[in-house]
ChimeraX commands (.cxc) that place a marker at each C-alpha (Angstrom):
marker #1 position -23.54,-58.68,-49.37 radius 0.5
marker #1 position -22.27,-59.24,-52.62 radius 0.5
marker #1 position -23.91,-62.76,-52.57 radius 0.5
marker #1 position -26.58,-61.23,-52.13 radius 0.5
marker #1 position -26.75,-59.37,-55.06 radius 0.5
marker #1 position -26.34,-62.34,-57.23 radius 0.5
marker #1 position -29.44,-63.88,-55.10 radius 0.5
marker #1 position -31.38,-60.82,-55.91 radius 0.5
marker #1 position -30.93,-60.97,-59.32 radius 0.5
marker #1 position -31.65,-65.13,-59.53 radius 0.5
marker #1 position -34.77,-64.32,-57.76 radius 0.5
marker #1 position -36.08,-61.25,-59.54 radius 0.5
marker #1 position -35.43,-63.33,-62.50 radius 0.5
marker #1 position -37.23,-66.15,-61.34 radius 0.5
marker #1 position -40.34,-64.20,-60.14 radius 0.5
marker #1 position -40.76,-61.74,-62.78 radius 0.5
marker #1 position -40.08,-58.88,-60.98 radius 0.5
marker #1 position -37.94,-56.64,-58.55 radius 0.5
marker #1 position -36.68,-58.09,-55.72 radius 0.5
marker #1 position -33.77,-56.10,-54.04 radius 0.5
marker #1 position -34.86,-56.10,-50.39 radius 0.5
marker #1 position -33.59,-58.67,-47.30 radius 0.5
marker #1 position -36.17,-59.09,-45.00 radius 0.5
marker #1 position -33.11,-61.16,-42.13 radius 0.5
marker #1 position -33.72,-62.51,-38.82 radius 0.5
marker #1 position -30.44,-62.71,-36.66 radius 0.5
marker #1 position -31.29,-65.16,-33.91 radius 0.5
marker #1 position -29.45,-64.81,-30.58 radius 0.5
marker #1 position -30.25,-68.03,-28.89 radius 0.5
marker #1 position -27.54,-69.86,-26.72 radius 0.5
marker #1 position -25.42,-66.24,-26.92 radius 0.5
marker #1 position -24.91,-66.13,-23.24 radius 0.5
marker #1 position -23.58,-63.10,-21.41 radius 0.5
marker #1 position -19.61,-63.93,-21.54 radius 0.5
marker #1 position -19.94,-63.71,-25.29 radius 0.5
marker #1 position -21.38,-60.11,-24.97 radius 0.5
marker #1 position -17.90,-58.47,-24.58 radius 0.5
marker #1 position -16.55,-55.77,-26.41 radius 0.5
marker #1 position -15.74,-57.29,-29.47 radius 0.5
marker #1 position -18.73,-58.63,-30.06 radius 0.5
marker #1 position -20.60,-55.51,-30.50 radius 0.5
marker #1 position -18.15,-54.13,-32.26 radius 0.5
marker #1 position -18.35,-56.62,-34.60 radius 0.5
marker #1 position -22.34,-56.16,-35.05 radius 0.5
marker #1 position -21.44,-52.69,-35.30 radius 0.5
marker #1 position -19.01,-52.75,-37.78 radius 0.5
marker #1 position -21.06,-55.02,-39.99 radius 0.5
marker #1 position -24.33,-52.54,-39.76 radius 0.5
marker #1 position -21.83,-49.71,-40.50 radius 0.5
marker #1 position -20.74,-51.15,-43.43 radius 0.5
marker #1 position -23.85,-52.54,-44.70 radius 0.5
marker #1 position -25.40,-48.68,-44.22 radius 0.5
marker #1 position -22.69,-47.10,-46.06 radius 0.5
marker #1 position -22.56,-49.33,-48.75 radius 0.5
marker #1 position -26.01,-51.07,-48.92 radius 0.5
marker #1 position -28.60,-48.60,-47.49 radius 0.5
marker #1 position -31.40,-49.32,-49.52 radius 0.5
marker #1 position -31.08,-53.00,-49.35 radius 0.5
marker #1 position -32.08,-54.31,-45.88 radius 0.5
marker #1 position -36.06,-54.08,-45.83 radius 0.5
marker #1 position -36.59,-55.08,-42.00 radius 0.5
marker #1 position -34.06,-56.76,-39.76 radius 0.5
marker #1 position -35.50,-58.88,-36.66 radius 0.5
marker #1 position -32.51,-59.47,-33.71 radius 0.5
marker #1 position -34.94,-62.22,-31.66 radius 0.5
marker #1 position -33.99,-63.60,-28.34 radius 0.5
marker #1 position -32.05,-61.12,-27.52 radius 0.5
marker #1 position -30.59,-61.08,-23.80 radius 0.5
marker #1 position -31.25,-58.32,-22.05 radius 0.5
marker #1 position -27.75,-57.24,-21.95 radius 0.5
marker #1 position -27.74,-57.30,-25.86 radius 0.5
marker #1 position -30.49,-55.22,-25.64 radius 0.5
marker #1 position -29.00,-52.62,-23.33 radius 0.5
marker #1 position -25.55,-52.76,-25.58 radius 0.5
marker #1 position -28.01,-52.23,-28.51 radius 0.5
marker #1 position -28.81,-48.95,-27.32 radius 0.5
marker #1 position -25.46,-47.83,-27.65 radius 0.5
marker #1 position -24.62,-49.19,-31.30 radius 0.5
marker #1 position -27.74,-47.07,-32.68 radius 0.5
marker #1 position -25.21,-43.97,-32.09 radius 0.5
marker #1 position -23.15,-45.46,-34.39 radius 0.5
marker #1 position -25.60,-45.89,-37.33 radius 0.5
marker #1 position -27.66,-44.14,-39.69 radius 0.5
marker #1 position -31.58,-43.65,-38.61 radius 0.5
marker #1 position -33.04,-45.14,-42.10 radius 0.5
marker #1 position -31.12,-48.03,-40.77 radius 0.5
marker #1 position -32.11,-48.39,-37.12 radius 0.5
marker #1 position -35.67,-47.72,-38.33 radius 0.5
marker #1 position -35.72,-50.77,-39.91 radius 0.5
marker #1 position -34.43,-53.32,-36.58 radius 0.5
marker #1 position -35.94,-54.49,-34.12 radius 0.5
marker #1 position -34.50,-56.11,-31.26 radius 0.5
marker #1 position -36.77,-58.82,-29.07 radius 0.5
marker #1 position -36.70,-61.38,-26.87 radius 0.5
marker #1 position -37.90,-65.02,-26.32 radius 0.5
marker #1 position -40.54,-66.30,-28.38 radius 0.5
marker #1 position -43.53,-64.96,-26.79 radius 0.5
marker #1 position -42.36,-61.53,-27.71 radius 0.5
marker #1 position -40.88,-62.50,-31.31 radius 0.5
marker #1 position -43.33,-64.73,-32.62 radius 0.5
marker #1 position -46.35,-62.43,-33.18 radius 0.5
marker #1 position -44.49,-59.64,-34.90 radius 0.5
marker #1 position -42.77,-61.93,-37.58 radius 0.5
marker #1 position -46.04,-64.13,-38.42 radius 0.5
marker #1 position -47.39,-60.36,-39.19 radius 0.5
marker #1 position -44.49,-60.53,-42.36 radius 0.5
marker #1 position -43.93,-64.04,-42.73 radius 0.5
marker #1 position -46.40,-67.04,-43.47 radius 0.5
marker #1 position -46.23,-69.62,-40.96 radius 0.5
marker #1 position -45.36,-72.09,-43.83 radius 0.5
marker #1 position -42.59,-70.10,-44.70 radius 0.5
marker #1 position -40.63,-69.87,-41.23 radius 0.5
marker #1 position -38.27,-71.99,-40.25 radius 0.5
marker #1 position -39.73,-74.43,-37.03 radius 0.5
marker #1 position -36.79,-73.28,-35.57 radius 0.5
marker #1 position -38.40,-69.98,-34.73 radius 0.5
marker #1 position -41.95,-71.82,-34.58 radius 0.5
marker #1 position -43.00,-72.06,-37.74 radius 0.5
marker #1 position -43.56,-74.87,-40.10 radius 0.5
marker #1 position -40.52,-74.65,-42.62 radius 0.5
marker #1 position -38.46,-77.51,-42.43 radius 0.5
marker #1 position -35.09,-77.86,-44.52 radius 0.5
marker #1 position -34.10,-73.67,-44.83 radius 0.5
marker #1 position -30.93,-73.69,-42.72 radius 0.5
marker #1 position -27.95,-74.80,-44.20 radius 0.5
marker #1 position -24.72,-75.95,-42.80 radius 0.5
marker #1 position -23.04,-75.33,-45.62 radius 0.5
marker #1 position -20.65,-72.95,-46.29 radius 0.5
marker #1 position -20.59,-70.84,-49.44 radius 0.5
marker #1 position -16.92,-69.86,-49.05 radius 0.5
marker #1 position -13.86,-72.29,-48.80 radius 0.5
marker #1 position -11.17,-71.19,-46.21 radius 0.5
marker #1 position -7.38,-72.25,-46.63 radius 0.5
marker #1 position -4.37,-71.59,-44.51 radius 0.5
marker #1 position -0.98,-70.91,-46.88 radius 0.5
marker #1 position 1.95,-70.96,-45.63 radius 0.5
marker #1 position 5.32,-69.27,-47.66 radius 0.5
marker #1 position 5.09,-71.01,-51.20 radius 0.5
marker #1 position 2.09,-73.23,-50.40 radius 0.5
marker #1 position -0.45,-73.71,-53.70 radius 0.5
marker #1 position -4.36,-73.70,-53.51 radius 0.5
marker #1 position -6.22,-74.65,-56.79 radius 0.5
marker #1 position -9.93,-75.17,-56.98 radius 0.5
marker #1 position -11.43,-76.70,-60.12 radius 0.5
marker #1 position -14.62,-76.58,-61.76 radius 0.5
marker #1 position -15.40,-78.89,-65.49 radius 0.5
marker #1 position -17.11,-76.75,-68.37 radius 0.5
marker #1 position -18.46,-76.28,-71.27 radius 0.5
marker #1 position -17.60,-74.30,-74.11 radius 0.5
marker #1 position -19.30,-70.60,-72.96 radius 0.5
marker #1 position -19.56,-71.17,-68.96 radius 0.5
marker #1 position -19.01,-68.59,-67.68 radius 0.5
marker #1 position -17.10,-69.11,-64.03 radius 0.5
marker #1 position -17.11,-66.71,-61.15 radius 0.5
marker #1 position -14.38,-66.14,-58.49 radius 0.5
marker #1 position -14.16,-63.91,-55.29 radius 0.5
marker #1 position -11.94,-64.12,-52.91 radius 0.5
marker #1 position -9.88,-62.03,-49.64 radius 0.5
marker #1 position -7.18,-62.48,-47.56 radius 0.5
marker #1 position -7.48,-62.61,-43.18 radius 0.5
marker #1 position -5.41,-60.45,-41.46 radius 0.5
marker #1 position -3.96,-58.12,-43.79 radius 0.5
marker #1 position -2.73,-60.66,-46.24 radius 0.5
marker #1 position -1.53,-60.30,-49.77 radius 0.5
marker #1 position -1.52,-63.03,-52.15 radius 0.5
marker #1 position -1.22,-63.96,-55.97 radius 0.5
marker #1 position -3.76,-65.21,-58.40 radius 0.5
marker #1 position -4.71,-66.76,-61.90 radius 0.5
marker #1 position -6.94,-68.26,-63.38 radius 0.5
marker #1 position -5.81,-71.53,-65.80 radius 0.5
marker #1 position -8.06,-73.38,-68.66 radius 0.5
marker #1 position -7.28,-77.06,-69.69 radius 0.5
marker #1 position -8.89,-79.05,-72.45 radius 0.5
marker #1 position -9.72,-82.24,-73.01 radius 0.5
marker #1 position -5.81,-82.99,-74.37 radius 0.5
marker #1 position -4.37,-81.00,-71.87 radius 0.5
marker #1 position -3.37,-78.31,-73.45 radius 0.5
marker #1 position -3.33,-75.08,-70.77 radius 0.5
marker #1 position -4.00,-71.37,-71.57 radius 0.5
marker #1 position -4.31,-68.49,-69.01 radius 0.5
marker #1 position -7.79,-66.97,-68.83 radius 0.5
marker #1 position -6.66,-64.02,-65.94 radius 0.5
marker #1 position -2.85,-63.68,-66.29 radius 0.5
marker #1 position -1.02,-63.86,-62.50 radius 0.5
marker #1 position -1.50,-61.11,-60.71 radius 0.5
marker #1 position -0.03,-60.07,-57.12 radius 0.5
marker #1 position -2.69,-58.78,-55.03 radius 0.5
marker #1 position -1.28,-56.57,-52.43 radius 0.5
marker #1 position -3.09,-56.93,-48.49 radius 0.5
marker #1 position -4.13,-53.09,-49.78 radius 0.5
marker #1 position -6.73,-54.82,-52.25 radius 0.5
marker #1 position -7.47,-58.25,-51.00 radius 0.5
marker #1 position -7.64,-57.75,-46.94 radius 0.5
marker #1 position -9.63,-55.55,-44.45 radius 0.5
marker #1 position -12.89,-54.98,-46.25 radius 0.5
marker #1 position -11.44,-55.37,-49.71 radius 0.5
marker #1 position -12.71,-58.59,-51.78 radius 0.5
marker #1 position -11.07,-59.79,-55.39 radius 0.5
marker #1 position -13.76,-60.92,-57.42 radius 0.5
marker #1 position -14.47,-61.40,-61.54 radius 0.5
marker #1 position -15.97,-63.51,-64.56 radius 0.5
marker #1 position -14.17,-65.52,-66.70 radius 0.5
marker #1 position -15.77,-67.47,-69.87 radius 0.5
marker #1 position -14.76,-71.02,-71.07 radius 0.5
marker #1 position -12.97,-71.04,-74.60 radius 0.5
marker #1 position -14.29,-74.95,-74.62 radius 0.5
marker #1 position -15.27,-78.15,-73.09 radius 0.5
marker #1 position -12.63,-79.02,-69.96 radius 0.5
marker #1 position -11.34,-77.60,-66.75 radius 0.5
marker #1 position -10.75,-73.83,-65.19 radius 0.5
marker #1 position -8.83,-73.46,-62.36 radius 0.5
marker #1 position -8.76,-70.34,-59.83 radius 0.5
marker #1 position -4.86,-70.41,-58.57 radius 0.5
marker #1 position -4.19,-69.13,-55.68 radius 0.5
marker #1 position 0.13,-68.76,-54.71 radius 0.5
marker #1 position 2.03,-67.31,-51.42 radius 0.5
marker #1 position 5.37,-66.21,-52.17 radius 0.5
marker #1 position 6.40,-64.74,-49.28 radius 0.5
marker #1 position 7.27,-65.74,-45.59 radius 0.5
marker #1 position 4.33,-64.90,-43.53 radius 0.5
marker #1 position 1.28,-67.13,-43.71 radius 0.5
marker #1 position -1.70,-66.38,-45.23 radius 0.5
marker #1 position -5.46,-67.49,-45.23 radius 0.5
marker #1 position -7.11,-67.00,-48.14 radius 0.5
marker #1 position -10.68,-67.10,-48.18 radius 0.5
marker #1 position -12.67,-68.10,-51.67 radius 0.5
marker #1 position -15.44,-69.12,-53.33 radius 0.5
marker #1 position -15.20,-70.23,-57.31 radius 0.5
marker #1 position -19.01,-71.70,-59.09 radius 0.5
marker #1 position -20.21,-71.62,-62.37 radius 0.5
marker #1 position -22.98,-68.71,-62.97 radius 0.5
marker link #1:1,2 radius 0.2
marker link #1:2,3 radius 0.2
marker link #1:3,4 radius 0.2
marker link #1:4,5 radius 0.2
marker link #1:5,6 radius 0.2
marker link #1:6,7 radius 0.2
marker link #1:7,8 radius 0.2
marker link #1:8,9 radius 0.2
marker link #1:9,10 radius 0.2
marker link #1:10,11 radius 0.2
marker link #1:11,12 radius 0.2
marker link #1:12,13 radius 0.2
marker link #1:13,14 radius 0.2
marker link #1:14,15 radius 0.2
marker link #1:15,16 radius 0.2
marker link #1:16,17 radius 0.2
marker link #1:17,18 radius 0.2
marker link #1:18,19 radius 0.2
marker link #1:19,20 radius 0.2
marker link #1:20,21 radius 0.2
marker link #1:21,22 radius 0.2
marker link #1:22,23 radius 0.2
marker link #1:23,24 radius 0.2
marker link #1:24,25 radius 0.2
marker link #1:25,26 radius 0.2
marker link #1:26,27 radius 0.2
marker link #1:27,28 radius 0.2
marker link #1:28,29 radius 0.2
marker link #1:29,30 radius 0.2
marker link #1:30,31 radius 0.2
marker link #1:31,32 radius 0.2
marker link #1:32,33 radius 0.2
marker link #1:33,34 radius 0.2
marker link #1:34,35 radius 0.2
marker link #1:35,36 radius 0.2
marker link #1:36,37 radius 0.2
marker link #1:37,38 radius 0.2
marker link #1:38,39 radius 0.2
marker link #1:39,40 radius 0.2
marker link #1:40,41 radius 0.2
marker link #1:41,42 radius 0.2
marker link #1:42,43 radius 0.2
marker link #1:43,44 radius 0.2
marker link #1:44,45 radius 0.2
marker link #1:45,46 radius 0.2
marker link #1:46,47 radius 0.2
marker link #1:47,48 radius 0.2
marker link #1:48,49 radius 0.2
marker link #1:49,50 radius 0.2
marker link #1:50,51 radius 0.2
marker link #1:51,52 radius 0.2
marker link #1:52,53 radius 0.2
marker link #1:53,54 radius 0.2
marker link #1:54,55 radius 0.2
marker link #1:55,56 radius 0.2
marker link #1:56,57 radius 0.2
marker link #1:57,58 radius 0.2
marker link #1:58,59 radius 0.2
marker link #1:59,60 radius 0.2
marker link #1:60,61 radius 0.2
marker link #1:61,62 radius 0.2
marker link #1:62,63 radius 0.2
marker link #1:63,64 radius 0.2
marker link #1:64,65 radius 0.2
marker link #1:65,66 radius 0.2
marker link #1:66,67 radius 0.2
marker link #1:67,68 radius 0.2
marker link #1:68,69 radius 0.2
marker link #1:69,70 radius 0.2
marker link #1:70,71 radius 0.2
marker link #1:71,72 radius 0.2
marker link #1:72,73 radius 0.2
marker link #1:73,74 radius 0.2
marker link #1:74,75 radius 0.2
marker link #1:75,76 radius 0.2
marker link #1:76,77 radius 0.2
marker link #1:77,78 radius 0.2
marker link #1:78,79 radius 0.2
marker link #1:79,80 radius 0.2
marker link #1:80,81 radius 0.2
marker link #1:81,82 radius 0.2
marker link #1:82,83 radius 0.2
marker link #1:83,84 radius 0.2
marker link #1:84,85 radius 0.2
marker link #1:85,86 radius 0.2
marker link #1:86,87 radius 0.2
marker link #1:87,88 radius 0.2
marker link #1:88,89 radius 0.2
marker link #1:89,90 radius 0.2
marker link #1:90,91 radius 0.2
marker link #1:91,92 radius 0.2
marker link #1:92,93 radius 0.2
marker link #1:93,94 radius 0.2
marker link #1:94,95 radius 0.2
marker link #1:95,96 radius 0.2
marker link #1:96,97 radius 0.2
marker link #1:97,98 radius 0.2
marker link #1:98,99 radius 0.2
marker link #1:99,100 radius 0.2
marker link #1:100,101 radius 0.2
marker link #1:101,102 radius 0.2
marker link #1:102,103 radius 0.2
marker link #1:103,104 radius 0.2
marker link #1:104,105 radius 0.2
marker link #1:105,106 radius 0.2
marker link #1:106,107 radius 0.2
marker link #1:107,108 radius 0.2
marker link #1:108,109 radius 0.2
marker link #1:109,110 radius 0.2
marker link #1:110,111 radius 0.2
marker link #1:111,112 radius 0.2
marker link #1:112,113 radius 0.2
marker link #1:113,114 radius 0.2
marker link #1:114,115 radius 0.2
marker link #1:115,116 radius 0.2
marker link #1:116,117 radius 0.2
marker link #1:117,118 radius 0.2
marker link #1:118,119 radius 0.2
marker link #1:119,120 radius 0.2
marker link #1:120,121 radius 0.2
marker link #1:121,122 radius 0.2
marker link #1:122,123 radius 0.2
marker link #1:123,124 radius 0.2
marker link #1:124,125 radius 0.2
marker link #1:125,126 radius 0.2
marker link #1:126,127 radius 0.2
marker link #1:127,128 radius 0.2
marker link #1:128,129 radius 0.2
marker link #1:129,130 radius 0.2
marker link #1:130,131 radius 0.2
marker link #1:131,132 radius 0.2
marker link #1:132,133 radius 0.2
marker link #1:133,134 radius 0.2
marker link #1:134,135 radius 0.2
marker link #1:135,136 radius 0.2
marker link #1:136,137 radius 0.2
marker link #1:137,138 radius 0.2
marker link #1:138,139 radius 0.2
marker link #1:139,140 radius 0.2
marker link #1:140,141 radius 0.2
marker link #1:141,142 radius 0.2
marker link #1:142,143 radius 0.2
marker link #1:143,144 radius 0.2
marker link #1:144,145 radius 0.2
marker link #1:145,146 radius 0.2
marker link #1:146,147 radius 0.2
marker link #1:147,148 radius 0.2
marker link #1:148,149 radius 0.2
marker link #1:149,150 radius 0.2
marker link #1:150,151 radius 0.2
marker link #1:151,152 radius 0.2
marker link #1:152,153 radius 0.2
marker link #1:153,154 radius 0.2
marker link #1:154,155 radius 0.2
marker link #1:155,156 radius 0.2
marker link #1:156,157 radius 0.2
marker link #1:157,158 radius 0.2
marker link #1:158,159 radius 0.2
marker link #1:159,160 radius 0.2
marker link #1:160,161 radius 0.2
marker link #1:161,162 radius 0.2
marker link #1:162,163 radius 0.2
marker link #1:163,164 radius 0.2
marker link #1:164,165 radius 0.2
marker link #1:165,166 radius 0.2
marker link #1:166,167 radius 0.2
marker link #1:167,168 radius 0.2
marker link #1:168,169 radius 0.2
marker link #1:169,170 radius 0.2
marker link #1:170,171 radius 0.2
marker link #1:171,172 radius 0.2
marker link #1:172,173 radius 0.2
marker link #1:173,174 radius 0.2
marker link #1:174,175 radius 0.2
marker link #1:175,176 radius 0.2
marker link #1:176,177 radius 0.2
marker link #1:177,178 radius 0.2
marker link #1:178,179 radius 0.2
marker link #1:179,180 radius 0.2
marker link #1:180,181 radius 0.2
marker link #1:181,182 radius 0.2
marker link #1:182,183 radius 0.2
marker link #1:183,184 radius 0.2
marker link #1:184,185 radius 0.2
marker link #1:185,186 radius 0.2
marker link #1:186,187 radius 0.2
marker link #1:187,188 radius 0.2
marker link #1:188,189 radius 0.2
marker link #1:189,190 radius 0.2
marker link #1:190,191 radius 0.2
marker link #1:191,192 radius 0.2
marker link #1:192,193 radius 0.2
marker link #1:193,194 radius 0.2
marker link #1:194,195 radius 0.2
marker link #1:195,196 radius 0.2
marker link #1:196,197 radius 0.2
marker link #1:197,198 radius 0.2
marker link #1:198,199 radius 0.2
marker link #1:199,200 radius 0.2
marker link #1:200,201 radius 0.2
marker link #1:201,202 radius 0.2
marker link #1:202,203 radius 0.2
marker link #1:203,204 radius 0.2
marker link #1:204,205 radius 0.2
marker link #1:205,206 radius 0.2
marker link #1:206,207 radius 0.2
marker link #1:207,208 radius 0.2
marker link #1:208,209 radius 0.2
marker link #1:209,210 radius 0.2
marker link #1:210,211 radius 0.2
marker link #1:211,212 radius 0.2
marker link #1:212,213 radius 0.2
marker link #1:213,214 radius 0.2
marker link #1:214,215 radius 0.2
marker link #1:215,216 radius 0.2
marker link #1:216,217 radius 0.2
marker link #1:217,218 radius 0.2
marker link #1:218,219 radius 0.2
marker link #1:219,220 radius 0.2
marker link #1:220,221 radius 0.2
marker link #1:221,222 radius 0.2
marker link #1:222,223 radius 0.2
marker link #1:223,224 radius 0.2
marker link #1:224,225 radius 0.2
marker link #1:225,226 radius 0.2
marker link #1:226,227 radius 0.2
marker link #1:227,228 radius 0.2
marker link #1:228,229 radius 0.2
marker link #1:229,230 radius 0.2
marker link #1:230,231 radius 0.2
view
């Protein structure tokens, strides 16, 4: 979600006006029935519970398409769990026959991906917008980005499974010469794991390199989870 505040700002920006609504489309195809266990719905509903606690003005309409009728029965259940503004604004449906219709009533057929039978070619990307690394006790993990004098860098980051870890954040020059732009810092797992993400600005004094530095001191391993891009 917090990506997606930095997309609605780049796009209210670039339009001229308000934009600060998702309109999402979760598509269930290929999910067969041994992958509707337990944990899956509790991970569907933990994500809706968190995104109506924390976001509840945010998602506009949400469209769960070719659903299984399992999912659809399991559905019934996670609505319990959630507020009502919320599950006003899903709706679950099947194959395409059923889908189709309702989301060429919101979306131009130019503008949906052929994947769900419309004409937009080129909107799903395989790529991911977070790095993931594995550190074991002492391991390193540096990611660079080159800059200009006034760039101003953004970092967020977490830790899997209850994980703590240490950060800083490094600039280097053209001659070499280093200075510390976010001192080191020990995150505990209280502040960087289970729902809790690290994030923060930092502005280049100068032409060269900043580098997010991420260190694992103790004995355990960790995975750290990041993303660093210039804004």
């Amino acid at each position: 979600m917090e990506e997606l505040q930095d997309k609605y700002a780049e796009s209210s920006k670039k339009f001229g006006k308000v934009i600060n609504k998702t309109f999402s489309i979760l598509d269930l195809e290929g999910v067969t029935m041994s992958k509707l266990n337990s944990e899956t719905f509790d991970f569907i509903k933990g994500i809706a519970k968190v995104d109506s606690a924390n976001y509840p003005e945010s998602m506009g309409l949400m469209f769960i398409v070719n659903a299984p009728s399992m999912f659809s029965m399991g559905w019934g259940v996670i609505q319990g769990f959630l507020d009502p503004r919320t599950v006003s604004k899903i709706q679950v449906l099947g194959g395409k026959t059923d889908y189709l219709p309702k989301l060429l009533a919101y979306v131009d057929e130019d503008q949906l991906p052929v994947e769900l039978g419309g004409k937009y070619v080129g909107c799903l990307s395989s790529s991911k917008i977070f790095k993931e690394a594995v550190m074991a006790s002492g391991d390193v993990v540096t990611e660079e980005v080159k800059v200009e004098e006034g760039t101003e860098v953004s970092y967020r980051f977490f830790c899997r499974n209850n994980g703590d870890v240490s950060f800083e954040v490094f600039f280097t020059d053209s001659s070499g010469k280093k200075s510390s732009l976010c001192p080191l810092k020990a995150f505990p797992a209280a502040e960087c794991s289970n729902g809790k993400l690290v994030d923060g600005v930092v502005t280049s004094p100068g032409a060269g390199t900043v580098a997010c530095v991420w260190t694992h001191p103790n004995w355990w391993s960790r995975t750290v989870v990041y993303r660093v891009k210039i804004k």
